[in-house]
C-alpha positions as CSV (number, residue, x, y, z in Angstrom):
1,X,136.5,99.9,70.6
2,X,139.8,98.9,69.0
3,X,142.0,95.9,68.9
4,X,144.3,97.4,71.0
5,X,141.8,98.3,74.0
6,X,142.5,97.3,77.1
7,X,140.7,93.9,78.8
8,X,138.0,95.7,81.3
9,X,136.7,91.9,83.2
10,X,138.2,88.7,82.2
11,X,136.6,85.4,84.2
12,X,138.5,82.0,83.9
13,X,137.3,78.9,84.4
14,X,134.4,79.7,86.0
15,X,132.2,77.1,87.8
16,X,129.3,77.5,89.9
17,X,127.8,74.9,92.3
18,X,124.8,75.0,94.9
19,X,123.9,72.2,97.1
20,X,120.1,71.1,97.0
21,X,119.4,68.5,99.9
22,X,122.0,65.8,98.6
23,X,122.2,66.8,94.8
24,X,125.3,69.2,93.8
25,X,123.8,71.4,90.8
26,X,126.4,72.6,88.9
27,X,125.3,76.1,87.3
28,X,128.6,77.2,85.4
29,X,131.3,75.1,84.4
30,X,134.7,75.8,83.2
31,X,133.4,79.6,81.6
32,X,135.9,81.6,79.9
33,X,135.1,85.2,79.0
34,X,137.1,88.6,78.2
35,X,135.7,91.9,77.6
36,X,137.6,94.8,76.2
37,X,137.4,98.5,77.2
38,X,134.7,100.5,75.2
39,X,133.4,96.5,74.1
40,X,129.5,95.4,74.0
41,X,129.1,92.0,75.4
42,X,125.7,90.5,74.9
43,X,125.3,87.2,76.6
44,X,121.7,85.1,75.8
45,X,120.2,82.1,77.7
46,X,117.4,80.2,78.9
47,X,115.6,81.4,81.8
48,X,117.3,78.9,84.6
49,X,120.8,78.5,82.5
50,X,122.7,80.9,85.3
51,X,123.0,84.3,83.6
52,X,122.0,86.0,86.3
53,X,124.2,84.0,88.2
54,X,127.3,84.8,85.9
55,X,126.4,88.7,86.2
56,X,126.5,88.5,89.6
57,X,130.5,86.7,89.6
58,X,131.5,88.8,87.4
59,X,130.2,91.8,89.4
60,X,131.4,90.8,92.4
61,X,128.3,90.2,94.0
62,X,128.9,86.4,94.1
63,X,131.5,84.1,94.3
64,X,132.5,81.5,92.1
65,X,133.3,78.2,93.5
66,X,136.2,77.6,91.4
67,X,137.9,79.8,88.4
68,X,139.2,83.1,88.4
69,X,137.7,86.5,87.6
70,X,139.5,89.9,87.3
71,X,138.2,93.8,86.8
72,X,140.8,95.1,85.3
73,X,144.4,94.1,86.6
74,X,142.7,93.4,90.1
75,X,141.7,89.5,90.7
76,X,139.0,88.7,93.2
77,X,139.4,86.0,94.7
78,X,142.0,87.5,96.6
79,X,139.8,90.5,98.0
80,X,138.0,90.8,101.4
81,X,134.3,91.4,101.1
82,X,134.9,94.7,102.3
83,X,137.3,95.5,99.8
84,X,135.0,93.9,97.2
85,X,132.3,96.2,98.0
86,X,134.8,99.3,97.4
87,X,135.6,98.0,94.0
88,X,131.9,97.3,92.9
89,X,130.7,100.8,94.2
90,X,133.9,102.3,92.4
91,X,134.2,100.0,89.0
92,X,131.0,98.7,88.3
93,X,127.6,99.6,87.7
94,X,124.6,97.1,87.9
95,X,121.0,97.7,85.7
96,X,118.7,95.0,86.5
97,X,115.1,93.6,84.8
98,X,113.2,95.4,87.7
99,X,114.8,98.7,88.3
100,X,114.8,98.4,92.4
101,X,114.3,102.0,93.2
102,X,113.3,103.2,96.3
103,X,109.8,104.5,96.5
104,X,109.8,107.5,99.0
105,X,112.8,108.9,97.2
106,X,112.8,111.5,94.5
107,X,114.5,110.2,91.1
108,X,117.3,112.7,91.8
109,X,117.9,110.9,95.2
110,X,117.5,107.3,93.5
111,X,120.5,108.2,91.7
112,X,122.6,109.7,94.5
113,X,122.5,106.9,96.5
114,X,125.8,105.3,95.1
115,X,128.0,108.3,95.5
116,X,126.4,109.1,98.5
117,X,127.4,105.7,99.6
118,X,130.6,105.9,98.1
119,X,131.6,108.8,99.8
120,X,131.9,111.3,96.6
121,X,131.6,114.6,97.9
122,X,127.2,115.9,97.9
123,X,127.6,118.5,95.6
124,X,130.1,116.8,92.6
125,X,127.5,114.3,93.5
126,X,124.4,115.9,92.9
127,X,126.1,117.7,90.1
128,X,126.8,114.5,88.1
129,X,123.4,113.1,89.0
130,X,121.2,116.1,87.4
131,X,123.7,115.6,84.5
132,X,123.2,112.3,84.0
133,X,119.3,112.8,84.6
134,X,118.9,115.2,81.3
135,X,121.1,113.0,79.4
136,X,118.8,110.2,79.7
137,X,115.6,112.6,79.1
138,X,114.5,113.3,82.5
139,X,115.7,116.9,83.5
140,X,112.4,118.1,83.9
141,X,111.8,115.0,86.5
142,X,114.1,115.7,88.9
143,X,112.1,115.9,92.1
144,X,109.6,113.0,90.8
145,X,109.2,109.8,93.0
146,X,109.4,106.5,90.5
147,X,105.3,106.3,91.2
148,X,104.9,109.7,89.2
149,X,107.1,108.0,86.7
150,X,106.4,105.6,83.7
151,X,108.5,102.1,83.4
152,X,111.0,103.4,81.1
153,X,111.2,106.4,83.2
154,X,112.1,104.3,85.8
155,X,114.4,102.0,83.9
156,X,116.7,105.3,82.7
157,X,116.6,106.2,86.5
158,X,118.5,103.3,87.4
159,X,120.8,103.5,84.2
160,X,121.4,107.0,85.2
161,X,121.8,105.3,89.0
162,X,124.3,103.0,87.5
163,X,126.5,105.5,85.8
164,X,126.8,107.6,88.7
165,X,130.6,106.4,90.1
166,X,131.8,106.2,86.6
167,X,132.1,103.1,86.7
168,X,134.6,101.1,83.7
169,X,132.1,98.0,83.3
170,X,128.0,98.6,83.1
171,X,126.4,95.0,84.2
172,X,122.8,94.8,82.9
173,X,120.7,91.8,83.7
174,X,117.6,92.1,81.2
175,X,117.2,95.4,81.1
176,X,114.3,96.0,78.8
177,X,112.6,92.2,80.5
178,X,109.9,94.1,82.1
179,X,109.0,96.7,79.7
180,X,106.5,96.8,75.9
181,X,108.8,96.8,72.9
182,X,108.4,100.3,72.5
183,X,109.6,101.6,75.6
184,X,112.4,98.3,75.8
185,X,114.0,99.9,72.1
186,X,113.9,103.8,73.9
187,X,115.7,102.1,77.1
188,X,118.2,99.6,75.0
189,X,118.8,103.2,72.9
190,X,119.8,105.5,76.0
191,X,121.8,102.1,77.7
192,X,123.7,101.8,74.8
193,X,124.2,105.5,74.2
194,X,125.2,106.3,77.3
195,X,127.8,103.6,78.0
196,X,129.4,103.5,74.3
197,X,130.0,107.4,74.5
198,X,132.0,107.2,77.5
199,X,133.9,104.3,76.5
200,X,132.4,102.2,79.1
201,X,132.3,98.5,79.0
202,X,128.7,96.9,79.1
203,X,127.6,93.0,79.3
204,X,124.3,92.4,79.0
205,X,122.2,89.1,79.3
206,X,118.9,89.2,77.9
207,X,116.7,86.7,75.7
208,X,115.4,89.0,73.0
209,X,118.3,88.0,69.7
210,X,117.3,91.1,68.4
211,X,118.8,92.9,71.4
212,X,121.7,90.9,71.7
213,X,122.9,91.0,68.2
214,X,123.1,94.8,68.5
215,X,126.5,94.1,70.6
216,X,130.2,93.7,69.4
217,X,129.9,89.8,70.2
218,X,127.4,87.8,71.0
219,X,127.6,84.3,73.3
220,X,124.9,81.5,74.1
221,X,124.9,80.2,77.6
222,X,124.4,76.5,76.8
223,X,125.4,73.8,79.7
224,X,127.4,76.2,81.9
225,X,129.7,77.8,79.3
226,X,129.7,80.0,76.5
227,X,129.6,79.4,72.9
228,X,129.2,81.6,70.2
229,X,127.2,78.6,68.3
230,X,123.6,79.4,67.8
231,X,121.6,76.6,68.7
């Protein structure tokens, strides 16, 4: 990453509210955040203090109920949930704590889903995913189904899964949450291998310091908005 790089996913005053019976619970409020091109975000909070709820803004798989939030020169509040879906599946790709793959599908097959779904043609498709597969140490477990595979097999599955449209910003929402410190430093390796080598942009929320101060910057999520201050 340079000075110069380009902003990848810039939010703006971003608030979040959800209504509980009669009590309004404000999640987010007034967030600012930019990300650069090529840039390692790592974003740490209590459980309950909306990061998961900011990934998914950001992402596209939520809303925000006031504030602005742009992937790259496109702003979203503007776009359609159809066209929404287009630009997730195209610009953005999502690893979460639990790796959600699908059980009666081989690990090859886990990872084609999103081109398949995306419309990239089957065999560029399946090209890109055996590719992706060896670079994350799993070549020789191509036709495996995630039971035949350990957790951190199954984690680099779904990073592989998430790389698969090439997407310009990697989303991860405790990545390494579910797995012993061994296999979470071997996952947090590969992540960050695999999205700093091609430039991408990743955010990450996770509670583990040690993780987060591995990134470019580093932000608390304290009372809906982001600080830098430890506390």
């Amino acid at each position: 990453m340079t000075a110069a790089a380009a902003v990848a996913l810039s939010a703006k005053g971003i608030e979040k509210e959800f209504v509980d019976g009669e009590r309004k619970l404000r999640i987010l409020s007034g967030l600012d955040l930019e990300v650069h091109q090529g840039e390692f975000v790592s974003i740490v909070g209590q459980s309950g203090s909306g990061k998961s709820t900011l990934l998914h803004i950001l992402g596209a798989l939520d809303r925000p109920t006031r504030g602005t939030v742009n992937l790259g020169k496109v702003e979203l509040s503007g776009q359609s949930d159809k066209q929404l879906a287009r630009l997730r599946s195209r610009h953005v790709g999502f690893v979460f704590q639990f790796h959600h793959l699908l059980p009666e599908f081989t690990a090859l097959e886990n990872v084609l889903m999103p081109g398949l779904i995306g419309g990239l043609n089957q065999g560029a498709a399946v090209a890109k995913a055996e590719e992706l597969l060896r670079t994350v140490g799993l070549g020789e477990r191509l036709d495996h189904r995630p039971a035949k595979l350990s957790g951190g097999e199954q984690q680099r599955v779904a990073i592989a899964r998430a790389l698969l449209n090439d997407p310009d910003v990697v989303l991860a929402d405790e990545p390494t949450g579910n797995l012993d410190t061994a296999t979470s430093r071997g996952v947090l390796e590969f992540l960050l291998s695999v999205t700093s080598g091609a430039g991408k942009s990743l955010v990450m929320v996770t509670h583990d310091p040690d993780i987060a101060r591995r990134a470019h910057r580093m932000f608390y999520l304290r009372g809906g908005a982001l600080t830098t201050e430890a506390p």
